[in-house]
N, C-alpha and C positions, 0 to 999 in steps of 0.2 A: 476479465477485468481485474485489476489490480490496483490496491489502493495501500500507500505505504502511507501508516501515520504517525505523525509524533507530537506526544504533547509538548506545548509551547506555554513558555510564561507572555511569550511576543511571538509576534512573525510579521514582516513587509515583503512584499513583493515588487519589483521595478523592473521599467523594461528602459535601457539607457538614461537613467538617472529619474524617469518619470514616475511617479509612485500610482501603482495599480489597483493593488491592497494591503490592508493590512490592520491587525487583529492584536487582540490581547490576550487573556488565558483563555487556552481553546487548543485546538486541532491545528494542524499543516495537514493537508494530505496533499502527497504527489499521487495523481492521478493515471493511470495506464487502459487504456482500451485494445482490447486484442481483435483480429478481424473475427470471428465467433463470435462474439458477444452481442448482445441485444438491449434492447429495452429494460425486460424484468431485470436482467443483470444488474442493471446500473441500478434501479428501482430498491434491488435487495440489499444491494452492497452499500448505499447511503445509508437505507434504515439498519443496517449492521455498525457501520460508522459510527449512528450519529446514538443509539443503544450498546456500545462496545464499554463494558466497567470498567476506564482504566482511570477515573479521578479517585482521591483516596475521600475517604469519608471522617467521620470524626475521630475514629479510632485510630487514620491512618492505614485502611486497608483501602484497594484498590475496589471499591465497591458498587463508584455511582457511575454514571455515561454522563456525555455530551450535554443531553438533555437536562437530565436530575439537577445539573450544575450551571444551569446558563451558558456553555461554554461558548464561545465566537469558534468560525472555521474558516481557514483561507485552504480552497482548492487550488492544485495547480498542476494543468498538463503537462505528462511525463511519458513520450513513447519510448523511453530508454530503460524502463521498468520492463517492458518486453523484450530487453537483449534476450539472446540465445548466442552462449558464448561456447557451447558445448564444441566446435569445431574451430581450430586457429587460434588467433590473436586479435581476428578483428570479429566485432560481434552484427549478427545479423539481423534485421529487426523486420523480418518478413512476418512474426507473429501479431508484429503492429495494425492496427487495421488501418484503411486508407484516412487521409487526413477529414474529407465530410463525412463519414461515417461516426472516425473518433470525436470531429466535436457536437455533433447531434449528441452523441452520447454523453459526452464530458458536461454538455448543455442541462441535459437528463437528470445526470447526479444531483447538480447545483441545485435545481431546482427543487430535487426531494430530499436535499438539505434544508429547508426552506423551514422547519420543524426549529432550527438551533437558533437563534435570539439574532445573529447575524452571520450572512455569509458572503465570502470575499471571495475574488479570482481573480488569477492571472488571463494574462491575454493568450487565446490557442495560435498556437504555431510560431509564435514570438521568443526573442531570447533574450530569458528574463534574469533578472539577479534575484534570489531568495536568499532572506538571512533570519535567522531565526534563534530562537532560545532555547534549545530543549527542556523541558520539564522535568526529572527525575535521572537520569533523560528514559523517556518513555517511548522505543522505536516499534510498532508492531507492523507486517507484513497482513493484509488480508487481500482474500481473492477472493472471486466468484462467477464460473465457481470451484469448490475449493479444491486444493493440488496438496497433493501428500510434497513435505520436505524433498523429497529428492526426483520433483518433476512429476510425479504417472498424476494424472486425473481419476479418481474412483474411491472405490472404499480401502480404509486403509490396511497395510499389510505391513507385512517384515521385507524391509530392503534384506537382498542380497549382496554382501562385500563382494568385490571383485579385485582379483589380483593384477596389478597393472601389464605387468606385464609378459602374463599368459592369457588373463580373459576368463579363467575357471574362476569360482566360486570358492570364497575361501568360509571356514566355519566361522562363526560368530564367537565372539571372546567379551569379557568383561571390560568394562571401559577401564578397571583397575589394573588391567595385563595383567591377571593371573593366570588367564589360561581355561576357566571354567566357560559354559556358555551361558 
């Protein structure tokens, strides 16, 4: 599951000019259910949401959640969060899980948002218009559960670079190009 968030000073949602939801300072999240995914999934990845520090605090450090802050949240299903673009031009969404499953689930989340002062949604399987404010702008990527940057699922490690076009394994270098590793 996958949940792209970003703080908002607003967010609306509409489906052909009808208005669905819509929120003040709070979350957007676009929502992604993959076929794996479950219950606890959903279960963990709200209460990550809706406890994630990204409001600033008095000092202006990013210190408080969702919660600490009153913040409002408008959900909104997104199976195009599970593209797999790794082959071609056109992307494949076979890591999406089927449409009853993802809104049982998508259903799931909403609900264990229920903790945040208010929570808003879009309509599942509708095409909707979202428009929004960014906050700072404040974009975070979370999954669950969680996937190292470059795709593997498990504990994290060192990617290996790959030379495009042989497939060996090239050394690791400074992001400075100096040459050291």
């Amino acid at each position: 599951m996958k949940a792209l968030i970003q703080r908002v000073s607003r967010a609306r949602v509409t489906e052909g000019g009808e208005p669905l939801g819509a929120i003040g300072k709070g979350l957007c999240v676009f929502l992604g259910v993959a076929t794996d995914d479950g219950e606890a999934n959903a279960v963990r990845l709200a209460d990550k949401v809706a406890r994630l520090r990204i409001f600033d605090d008095a000092e202006g450090r990013m210190n408080l959640s969702a919660l600490d802050v009153g913040a409002e949240i408008l959900v909104v299903s997104q199976f195009t969060l599970l593209a797999d673009t790794r082959r071609g031009r056109r992307p494949s969404w076979t890591a999406a899980a089927p449409p009853e499953k993802a809104e049982a689930l998508y259903e799931r989340f909403c609900a264990e948002c229920a903790l945040l002062p208010r929570v808003e949604r879009g309509r599942f399987r509708a095409m909707m218009e979202v428009e929004l404010v960014n906050d700072g702008p404040v974009t975070i990527m979370v999954e669950d559960p969680p996937r190292e940057p470059w795709g593997r699922v498990g504990p994290p490690g060192k990617p290996k670079r790959r030379d495009p076009g042989r497939g060996k394994a090239l050394p690791s270098v400074c992001v400075g190009g100096c040459g050291h590793p």
